[in-house]
N, C-alpha and C positions, 0 to 999 in steps of 0.2 A: 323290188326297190330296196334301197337301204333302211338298215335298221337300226335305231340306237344302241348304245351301250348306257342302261339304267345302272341305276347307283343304290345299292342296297344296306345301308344300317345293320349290322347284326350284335344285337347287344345284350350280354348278361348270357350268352354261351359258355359253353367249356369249349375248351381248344378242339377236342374232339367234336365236338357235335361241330363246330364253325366248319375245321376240315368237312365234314361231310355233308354239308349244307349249299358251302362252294363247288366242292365235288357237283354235285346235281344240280347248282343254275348254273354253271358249265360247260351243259350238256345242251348245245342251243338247237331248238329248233327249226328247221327251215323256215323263212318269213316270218320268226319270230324276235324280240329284242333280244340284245343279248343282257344278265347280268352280271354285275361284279360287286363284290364288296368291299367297301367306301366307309370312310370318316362319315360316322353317322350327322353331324354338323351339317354333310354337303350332302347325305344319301336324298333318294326322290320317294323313299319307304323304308320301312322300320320291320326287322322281323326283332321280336323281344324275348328271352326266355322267361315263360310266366314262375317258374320257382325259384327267377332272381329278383322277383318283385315285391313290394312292400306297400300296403294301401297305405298312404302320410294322410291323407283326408278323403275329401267325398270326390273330388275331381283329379287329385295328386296323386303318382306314384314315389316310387324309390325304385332304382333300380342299380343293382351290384353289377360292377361293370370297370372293367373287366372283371371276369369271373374269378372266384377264388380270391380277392383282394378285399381291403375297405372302403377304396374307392366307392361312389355311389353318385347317380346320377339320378335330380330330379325331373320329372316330367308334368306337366298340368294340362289333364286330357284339353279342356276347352281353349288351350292354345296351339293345336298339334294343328300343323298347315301340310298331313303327307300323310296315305294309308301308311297303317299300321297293323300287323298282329300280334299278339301274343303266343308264343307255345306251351301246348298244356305241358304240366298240370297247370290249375293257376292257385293262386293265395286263397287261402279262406276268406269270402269274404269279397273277393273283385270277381265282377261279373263284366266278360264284353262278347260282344258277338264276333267279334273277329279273331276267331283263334284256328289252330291247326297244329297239327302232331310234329313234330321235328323229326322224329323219327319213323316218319314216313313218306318218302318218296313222291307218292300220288297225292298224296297232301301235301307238303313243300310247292309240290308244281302247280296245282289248285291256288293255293293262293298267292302263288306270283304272279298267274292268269290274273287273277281279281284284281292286281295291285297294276298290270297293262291294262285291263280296263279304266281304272280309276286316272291310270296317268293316259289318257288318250286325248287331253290338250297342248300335252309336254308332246307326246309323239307326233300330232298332228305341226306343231311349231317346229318340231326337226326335220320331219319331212319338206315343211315350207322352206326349210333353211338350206336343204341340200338342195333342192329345184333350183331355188336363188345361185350356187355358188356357181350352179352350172351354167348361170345365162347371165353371172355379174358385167362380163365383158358386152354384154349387151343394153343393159339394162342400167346407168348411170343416172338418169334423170328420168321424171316424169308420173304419170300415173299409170299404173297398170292392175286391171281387174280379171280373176279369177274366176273362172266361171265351169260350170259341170251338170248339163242337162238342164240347160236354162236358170239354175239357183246361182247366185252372187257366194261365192267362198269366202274369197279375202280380198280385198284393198291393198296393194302399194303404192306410199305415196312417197316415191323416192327422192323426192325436192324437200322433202320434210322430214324426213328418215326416218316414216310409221307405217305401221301395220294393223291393219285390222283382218281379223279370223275369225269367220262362223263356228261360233261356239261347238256344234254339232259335227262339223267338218271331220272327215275319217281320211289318215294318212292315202289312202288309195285312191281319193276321191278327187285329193290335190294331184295325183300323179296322173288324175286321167281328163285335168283340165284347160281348161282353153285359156292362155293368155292373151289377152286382148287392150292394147294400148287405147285409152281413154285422154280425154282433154283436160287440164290442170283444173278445172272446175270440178272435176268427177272422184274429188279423193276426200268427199266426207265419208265417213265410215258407220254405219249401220249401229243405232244405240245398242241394238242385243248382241254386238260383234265384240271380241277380247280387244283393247287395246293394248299394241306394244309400240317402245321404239325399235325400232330396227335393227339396232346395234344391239338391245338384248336377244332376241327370236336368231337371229344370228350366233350368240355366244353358246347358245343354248344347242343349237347346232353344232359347234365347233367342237364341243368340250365333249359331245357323246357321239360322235364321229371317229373310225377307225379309218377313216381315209388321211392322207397324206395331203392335207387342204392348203398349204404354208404355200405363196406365193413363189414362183421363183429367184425374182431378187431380192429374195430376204435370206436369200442363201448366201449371195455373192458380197452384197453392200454392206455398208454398216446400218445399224436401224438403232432410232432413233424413238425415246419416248415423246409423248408430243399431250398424251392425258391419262388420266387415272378411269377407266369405263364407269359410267355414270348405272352403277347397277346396287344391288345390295352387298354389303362389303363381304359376307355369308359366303360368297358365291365365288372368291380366291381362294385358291388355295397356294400351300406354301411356294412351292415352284410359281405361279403367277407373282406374287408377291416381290419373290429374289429376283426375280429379270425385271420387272418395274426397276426393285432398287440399284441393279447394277445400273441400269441405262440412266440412271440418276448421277449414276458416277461419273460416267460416261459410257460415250454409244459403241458399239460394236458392232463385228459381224457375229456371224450363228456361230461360227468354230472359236472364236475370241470369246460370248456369252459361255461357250459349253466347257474353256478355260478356267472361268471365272467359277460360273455356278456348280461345276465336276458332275452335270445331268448328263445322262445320255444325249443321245443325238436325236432320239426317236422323241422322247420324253420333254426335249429344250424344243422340237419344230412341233410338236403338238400345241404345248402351251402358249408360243410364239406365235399361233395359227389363230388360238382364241381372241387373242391381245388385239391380232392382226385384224380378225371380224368384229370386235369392239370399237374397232376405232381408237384403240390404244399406243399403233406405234408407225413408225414412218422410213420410209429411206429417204426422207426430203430434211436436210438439216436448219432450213431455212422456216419452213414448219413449225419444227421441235422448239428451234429459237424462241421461236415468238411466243409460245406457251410455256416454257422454261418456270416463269415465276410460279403458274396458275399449277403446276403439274409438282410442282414441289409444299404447295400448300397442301394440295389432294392428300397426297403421300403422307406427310405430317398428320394429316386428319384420321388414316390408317394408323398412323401408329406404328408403322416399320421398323423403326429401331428395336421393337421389345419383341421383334422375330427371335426361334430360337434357332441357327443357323443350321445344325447339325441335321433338325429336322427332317430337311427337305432329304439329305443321303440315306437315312434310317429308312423312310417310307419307300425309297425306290429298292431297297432290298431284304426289308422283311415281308415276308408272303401274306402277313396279315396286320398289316402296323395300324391299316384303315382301323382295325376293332378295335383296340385300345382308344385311351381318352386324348381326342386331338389337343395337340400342345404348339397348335399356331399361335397369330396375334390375333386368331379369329374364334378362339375357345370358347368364352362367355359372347360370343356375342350377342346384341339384344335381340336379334330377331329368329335366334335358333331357340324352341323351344325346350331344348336342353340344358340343365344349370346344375353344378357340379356344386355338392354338398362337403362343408369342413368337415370335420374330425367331430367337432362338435355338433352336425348336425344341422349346424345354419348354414346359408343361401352363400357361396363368395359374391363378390359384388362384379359384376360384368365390365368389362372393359370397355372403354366411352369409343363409340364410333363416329366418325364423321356425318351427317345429317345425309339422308338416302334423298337422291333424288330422281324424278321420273323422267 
């Protein structure tokens, strides 16, 4: 079955150690995820260098980042929402159990094993998402129950566009279950089950997906923004952002956006793909119409205009732009545990987002 592409934070490396740490998640295993490393903001884990770190207090870090610079980024362990390790050595002084040697091999791989354990709700919703893509033609309305040796997995309640997921539920477990169309009565969802909407479990999908997911006629048509995904704003990155704001412009096909935005072609149908399972964009212009006002308020609430434009080209061709300090309109934001310290020491003040809704 397929496997995701995780997103790995590497921060407070030297160039050499990064190179060689990429080098060997790289190196994927069969039936394993694969990783990459990621604008720590978006990664789904943290590997940290513990001799770039600073104890600021009893639950704070400091971390020198990128290496070599004055940059420094704050952390406050009791808000971290994603494993983490440090690599030894560490600071006089900070103690965590979650560490491992960077320069070694059978340790690097040890605990990015730990770190697909920990993320086995993330992989469990991707796996749900790829099942989904392949039965969407199917599957438009109704309720539909998962099931696997008599236990209930997950709830779709596609008239409603939610998800509910056995907490417990293992990727292979969904791949070896029974679909079974139930009655619209039948789509309460289990209180010890994750709730999601649909359109997120989906996105989540999309965005760690190496498939080629992009509908066919969003090849051909012009497409059409029609809403801003109703998700944490965290969760765009620069390239999602620029195709929102072109299609604000106006709409386009894929080869007119990839004019516009100068993205690849591979790069402009992936992120195009995400939008697309979000419920982000449309080839119906009669759609797009009618949300016009509400989809430019969204956008304004982002904050779009204080993009830095060049961004998006840097990232698609330095081999490691992710490590450095993201310089989206998603920097500070509030719900990245990460906050970029002045010159002086003190906190910058985060950039105001639009209010997150479920």
């Amino acid at each position: 079955m397929e496997q995701p592409v995780l997103r790995l934070g590497l921060l407070g490396f030297s160039a050499a150690q990064a190179d060689r740490l990429v080098m060997w998640m790289r190196q994927v295993q069969p039936g394993w995820p694969e990783w990459q490393a990621f604008d720590p903001h978006l990664a789904d884990a943290w590997m940290i260098a513990g001799n770039s770190v600073e104890v600021l207090g009893r639950d704070a870090v400091v971390i020198r980042h990128p290496h070599g610079t004055d940059t420094r980024l704050t952390l406050n362990r009791t808000e971290v929402d994603r494993p983490l390790a440090f690599a030894s050595p560490l600071p006089e002084g900070f103690a965590s159990a979650e560490f491992f040697d960077a320069d070694d091999e059978v340790s690097v791989r040890q605990r990015l094993q730990r770190f697909e354990a920990w993320l086995r709700p993330l992989r469990t919703q991707f796996a749900l998402g790829a099942l989904l893509v392949e039965r969407i033609d199917q599957l438009r309305r109704g309720v539909v129950h998962l099931t696997h040796d008599g236990k209930l997995l997950a709830v779709l309640d596609l008239d409603h566009w939610r998800v509910g997921l056995h907490i417990p539920a293992r990727p292979v477990d969904l791949a070896a279950a029974d679909w079974v169309r139930r009655p619209s009565l039948a789509n309460d969802i289990p209180s010890s089950f994750i709730r999601l909407p649909l359109h997120r479990l989906m996105w989540t999908y999309a965005v760690r997906t190496r498939q080629d997911v992009l509908p066919s006629r969003y090849r051909q048509l012009p497409v059409y923004l029609r809403r801003v995904p109703r998700m944490p704003a965290r969760w765009f990155d620069d390239l999602h952002l620029l195709i929102m704001r072109e299609l604000t412009i106006r709409p386009g096909t894929l080869a007119e956006l990839g004019d516009r935005t100068k993205a690849p072609a591979a790069d402009l149908a992936h992120h195009l793909a995400a939008l697309y399972y979000a419920g982000a964009v449309t080839t119906d212009a009669e759609s797009a119409r009618r949300a016009e006002v509400r989809v430019r308020k969204d956008l304004g609430a982002l904050q779009l205009d204080q993009a830095v434009p060049d961004t998006v080209a840097v990232s698609r061709t330095m081999e490691y732009s992710q490590l450095g300090v993201p310089t989206s309109t998603l920097r500070e934001a509030q719900h990245s545990p990460l906050r970029t310290l002045d010159r002086h020491g003190d906190l910058t003040a985060p950039m105001p987002l639009r209010e997150e809704e479920g």
